[in-house]
N, C-alpha and C positions, 0 to 999 in steps of 0.2 A: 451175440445175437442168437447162440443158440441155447439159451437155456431156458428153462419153458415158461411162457407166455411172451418174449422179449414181441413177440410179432404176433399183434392181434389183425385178425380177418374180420371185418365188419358187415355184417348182410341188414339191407335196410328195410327190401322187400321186395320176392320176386314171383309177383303173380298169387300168393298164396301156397307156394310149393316150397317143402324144403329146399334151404336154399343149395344148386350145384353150383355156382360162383364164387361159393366159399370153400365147400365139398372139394373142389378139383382142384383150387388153388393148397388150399392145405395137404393133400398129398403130394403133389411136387413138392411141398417145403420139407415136410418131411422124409420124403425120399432124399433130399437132400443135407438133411442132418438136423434141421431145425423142431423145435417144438412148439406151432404155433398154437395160440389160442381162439375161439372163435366167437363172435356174439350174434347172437338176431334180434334186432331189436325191433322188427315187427312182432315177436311173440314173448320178449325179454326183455324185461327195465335193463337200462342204460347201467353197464356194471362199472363203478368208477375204479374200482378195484382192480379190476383185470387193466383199462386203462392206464394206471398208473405205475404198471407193473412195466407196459410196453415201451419199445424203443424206435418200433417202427407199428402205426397203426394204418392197416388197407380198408379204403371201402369201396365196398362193390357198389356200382352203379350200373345197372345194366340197362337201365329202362329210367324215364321222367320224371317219373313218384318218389324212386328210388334216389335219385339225385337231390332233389328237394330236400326229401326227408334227411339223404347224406350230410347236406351244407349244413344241418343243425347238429346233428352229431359229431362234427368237428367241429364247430364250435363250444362244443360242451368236451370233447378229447384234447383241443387247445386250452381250455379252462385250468381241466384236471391235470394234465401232463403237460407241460408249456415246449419244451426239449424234445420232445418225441416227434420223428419225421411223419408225415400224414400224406399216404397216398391213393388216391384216388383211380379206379380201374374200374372199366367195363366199356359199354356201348356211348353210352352217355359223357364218360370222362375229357376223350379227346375234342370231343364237338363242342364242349364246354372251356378249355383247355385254357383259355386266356382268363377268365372269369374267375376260375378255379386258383391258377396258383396267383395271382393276383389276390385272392382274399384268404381261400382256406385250404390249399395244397400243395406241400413243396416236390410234388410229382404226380403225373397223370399216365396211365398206360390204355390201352385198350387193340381188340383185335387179341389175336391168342397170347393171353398176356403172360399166363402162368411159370413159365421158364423168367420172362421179364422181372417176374418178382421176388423169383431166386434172386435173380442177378443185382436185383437193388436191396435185398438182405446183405450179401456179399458185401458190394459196393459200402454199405452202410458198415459192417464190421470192419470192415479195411480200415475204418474211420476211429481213433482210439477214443474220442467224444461223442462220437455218433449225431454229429450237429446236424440240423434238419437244411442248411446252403450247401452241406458238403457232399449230397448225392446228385446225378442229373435230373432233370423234370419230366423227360422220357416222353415226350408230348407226339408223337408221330404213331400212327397205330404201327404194333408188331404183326407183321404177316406172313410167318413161316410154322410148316408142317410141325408137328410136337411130338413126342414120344410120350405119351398118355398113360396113366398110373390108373387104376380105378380110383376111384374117387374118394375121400377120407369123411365119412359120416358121425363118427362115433361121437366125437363133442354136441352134434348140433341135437338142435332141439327133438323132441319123436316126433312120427309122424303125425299122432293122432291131435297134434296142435298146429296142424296145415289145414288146407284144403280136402277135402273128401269127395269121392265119386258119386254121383246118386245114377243108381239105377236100380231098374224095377222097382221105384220106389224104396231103396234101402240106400244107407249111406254108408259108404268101404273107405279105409282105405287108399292112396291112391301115392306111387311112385311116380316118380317125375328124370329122366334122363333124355340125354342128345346124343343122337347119332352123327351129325353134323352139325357146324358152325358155320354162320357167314351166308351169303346168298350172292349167285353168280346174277340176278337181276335188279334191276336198277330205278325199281318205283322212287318218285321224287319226293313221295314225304317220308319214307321209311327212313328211321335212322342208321342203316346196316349198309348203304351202300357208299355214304361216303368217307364208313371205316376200311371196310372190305372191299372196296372197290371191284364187284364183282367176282372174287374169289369165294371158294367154301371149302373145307374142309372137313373131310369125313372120318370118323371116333371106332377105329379097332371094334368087330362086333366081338369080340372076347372083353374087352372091358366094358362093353355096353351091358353084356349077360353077366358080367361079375358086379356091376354098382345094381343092376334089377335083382338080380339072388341077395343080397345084404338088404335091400327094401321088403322084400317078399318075405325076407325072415321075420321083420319088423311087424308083418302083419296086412302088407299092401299086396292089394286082389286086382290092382289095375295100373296102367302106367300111362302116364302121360309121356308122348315124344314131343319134346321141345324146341326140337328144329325149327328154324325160321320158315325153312319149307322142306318138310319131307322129302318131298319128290323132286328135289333139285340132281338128287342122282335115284333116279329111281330101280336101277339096278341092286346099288346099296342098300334103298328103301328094302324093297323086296325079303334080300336076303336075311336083313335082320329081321324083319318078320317072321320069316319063316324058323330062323336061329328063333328067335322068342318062341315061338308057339312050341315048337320041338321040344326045347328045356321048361316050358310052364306050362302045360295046353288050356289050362281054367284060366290062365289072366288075360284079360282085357285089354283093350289101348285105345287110345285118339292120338291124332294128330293132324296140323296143319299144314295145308299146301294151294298153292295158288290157283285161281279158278279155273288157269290154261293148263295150267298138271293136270287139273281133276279131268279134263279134257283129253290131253293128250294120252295120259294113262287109264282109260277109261277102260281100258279091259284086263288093267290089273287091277282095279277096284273089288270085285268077286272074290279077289283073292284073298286080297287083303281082310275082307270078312269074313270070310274062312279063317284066317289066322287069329281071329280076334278084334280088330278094329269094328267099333260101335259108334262112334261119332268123328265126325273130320268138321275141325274149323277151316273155314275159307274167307281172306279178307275181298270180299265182295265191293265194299268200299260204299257205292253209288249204283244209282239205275240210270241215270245220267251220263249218256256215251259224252258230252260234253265237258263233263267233271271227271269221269275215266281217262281220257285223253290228256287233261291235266296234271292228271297225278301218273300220269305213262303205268299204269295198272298190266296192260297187254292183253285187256277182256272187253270184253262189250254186254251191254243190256242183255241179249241176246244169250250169248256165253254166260252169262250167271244161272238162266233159265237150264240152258245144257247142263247146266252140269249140278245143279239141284239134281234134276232128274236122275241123271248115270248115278249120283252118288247112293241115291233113295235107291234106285234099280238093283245097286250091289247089296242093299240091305244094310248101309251105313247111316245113321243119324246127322246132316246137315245144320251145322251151324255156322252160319253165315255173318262176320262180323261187318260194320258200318261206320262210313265219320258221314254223316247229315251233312254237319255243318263246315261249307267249306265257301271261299269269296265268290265261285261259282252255283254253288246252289240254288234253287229258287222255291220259294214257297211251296209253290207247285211240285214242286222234285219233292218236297220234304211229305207233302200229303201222299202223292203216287207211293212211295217209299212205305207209307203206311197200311195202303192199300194193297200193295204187292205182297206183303209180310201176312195179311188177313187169307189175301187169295190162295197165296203157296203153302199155306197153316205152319209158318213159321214162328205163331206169336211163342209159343209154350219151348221154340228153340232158340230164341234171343233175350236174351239179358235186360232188361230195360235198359239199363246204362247206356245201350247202344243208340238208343236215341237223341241220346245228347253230346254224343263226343262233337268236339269240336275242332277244325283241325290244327294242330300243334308244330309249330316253325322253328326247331330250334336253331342254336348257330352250326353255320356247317352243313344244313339242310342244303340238296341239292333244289329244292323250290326257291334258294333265294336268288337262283341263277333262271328261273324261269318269268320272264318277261309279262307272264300273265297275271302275275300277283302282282308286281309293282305298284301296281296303282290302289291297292287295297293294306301295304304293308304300313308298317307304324316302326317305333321305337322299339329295341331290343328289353323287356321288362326286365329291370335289376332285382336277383334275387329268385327270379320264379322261374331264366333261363327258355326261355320261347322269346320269338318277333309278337307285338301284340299285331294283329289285323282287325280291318274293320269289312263288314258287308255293304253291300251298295245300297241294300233293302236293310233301312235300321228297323224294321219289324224281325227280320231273322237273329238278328243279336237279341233282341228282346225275348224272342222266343228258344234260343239257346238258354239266356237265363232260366227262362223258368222251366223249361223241361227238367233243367240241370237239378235245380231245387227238387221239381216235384220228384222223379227218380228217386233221388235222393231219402224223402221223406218216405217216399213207399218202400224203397230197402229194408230201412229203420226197419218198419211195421211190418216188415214181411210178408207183404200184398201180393197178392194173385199177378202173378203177369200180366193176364188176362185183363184184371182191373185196371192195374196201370198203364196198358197199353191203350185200353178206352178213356184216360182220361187226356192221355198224351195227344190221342187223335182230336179227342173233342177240341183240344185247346188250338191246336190247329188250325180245323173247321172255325173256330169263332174268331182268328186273328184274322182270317181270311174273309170271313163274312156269309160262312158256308154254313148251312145248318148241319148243326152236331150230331154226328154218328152215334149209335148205339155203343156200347163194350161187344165185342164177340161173345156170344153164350156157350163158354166151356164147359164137359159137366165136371162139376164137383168132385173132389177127393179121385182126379181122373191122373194117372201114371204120367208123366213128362218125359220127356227125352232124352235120356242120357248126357250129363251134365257134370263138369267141377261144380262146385260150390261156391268158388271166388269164381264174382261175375267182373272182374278188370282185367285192361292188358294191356296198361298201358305206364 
């Protein structure tokens, strides 16, 4: 197993950033004697080549797209290499777990998998055939502390084939690392809590500044923090802050953190823009305390309004993510929602796409233990890995369609926000029977808000 490529690392797609799912695993292997090989095949045709080399193929699944897209890549690495173990890791993998090695996985890890995947290369050498029944399936998340390597980039693709920062109108650039993993709360549709069941784990700020220095060399002016929530230890937030700005003072950051962080930490906010922080995502979710309470978020209507403001106040750019569509939503929520984004001039900070997520149930989801979906839930979809649901008001599933679509179309064509968010409202107004709003009159050729590029997160 240890001769090079015997263990390809497979990244399918995360967010648009190079990928560190692959980055970290591969330096643990290598620290540990191996030579792995790595693919992306969001930005890299499927290499049969390197697969056929392998004797153990990993794919990252961190996220729902990611997993998708996974199932078909091991179907085309069982094609190519029939003999070669195939394992599946990340967020996504064990919530899937039954699905997976039932069709295309003779093992599933997730939670801090990395050291797990030493141990199942091992496990797999120990093996004089390397038969894909003769390693365990590993299906229970791993959730212990790690001794952390910086991260091993040098295979993977360059940056300038990710995602890019746009600000002041110009496009950089943009490093992507975690200071911590996991999240100590427990929203019910997140897929993080019923890995981590409320634990987090926080990333040595000497290797956080060692994987950002190799990015920076690369030519990246800005870094994305990837944490589930920054501020889940906002002591550690801090400090690496301050560590970053110290060692780079011209780079940038964003990062996300819950709307009650942005709250609670409101008077480390100032600071954090001092240190460089330009934009903070917050999953805002709903304006709907009644669809908040369902998804146990731990904010209210109220608390979103707060903490726009704090955020704005520190001189950080607010962006505010959304699921519309959820069994509780109602029409009405979906237009206020629209109204609210005009009022708080949030249009030129929200992504279209966010008007159409819809919310997504996969197995393992702590929602299917909540009694208020019941009655809206369906059949587990083979192959797509979510519950399907249904709304009460079949105008809101109609209207999820074609939001979905039109989004969609306007990406393609690279439309004004602005545009697309007047046609999104209009369609609304007309399902309801409301006369159609105007588009908001933004001016022209007018600077936006500090932004990635990839507008998905899911």
């Amino acid at each position: 197993m240890k001769e090079p490529g015997a263990i390809l690392l497979v990244a399918c797609y995360e967010l648009g950033h190079q990928p560190l799912a692959v980055a970290w695993p591969a330096a643990f292997l290598e620290r540990a004697g191996y030579a792995p090989a790595v693919l992306d095949v969001s930005v890299e045709p499927f290499d049969a080549e390197k697969v056929a080399r392998a004797r153990l193929v990993a794919i990252s699944v961190p996220m729902h797209t990611a997993l998708r897209l996974g199932a078909g890549v091991a179907a085309r690495v069982r094609a190519a290499n029939p003999r070669c173990h195939i394992a599946f890791y990340g967020l996504y993998a064990t919530l899937n777990a039954d699905d997976l090695l039932a069709h295309a996985a003779d093992s599933v890890l997730s939670g801090e998998v990395e050291q797990a995947l030493v141990g199942l290369a091992r496990d797999l050498d120990r093996s004089a055939e390397a038969a894909s029944t003769e390693a365990p399936s590993l299906p229970r998340p791993v959730l212990e502390k790690l001794d952390f390597p910086v991260p091993s980039r040098a295979q993977l693709p360059a940056l300038t084939r990710y995602a890019h920062v746009e600000k002041h109108g110009r496009l950089e650039l943009s490093a992507y690392v975690e200071a911590s993993r996991g999240c100590k709360h427990f929203c019910r549709h997140c897929p993080i809590p019923p890995v981590y069941g409320g634990r987090f784990f926080v990333v040595p700020e000497a290797v956080v500044l060692a994987d950002v220095r190799q990015q920076v060399e690369a030519g990246a002016t800005h870094v994305t923090f990837g944490d589930p929530d920054f501020l889940n230890g906002p002591g550690h937030a801090l400090r690496m802050a301050r560590a970053l700005h110290a060692a780079f003072p011209a780079l940038t950051f964003d990062f996300t953190a819950k709307v009650e962080h942005l709250l609670l930490q409101r008077d480390r906010l100032p600071e954090l823009a001092r240190l460089g922080a330009i934009f903070c995502v917050t999953a805002a979710e709903s304006l709907s305390d009644t669809v908040l309470a369902h998804l146990d978020k731990g904010h209210t209507r109220v608390d979103i309004v707060e903490a726009l403001r704090a955020v704005r106040a520190a001189g950080i750019a607010p962006r505010p993510t959304w699921v519309p569509f959820t069994p509780w939503s109602t029409l009405d929520d979906y237009r206020d929602l629209l109204d609210f984004v005009e009022c708080h001039e949030l249009v030129d900070a929200i992504d279209p796409v966010q008007y159409s997520i819809r919310l997504l149930v996969p197995p393992g989801s702590l929602l299917r233990e909540h009694g208020a979906l019941t009655p809206h839930l369906g059949a587990l979809t083979e192959g797509a890995f979510h519950y399907r649901w249904t709304h009460p008001d079949p105008r809101m599933d109609r209207l999820a369609g074609a939001v979905a679509a039109l989004v969609a179309e306007a990406a393609d064509r690279r439309e004004d926000a602005a545009a697309t968010f007047g046609r999104v409202r209009r369609m609304a107004d007309e399902l309801a029977g409301a006369p159609a709003r105007p588009a908001p009159v933004l001016p022209p050729g007018r600077e936006r808000p500090p932004r990635l590029t990839e507008p998905w997160f899911c």
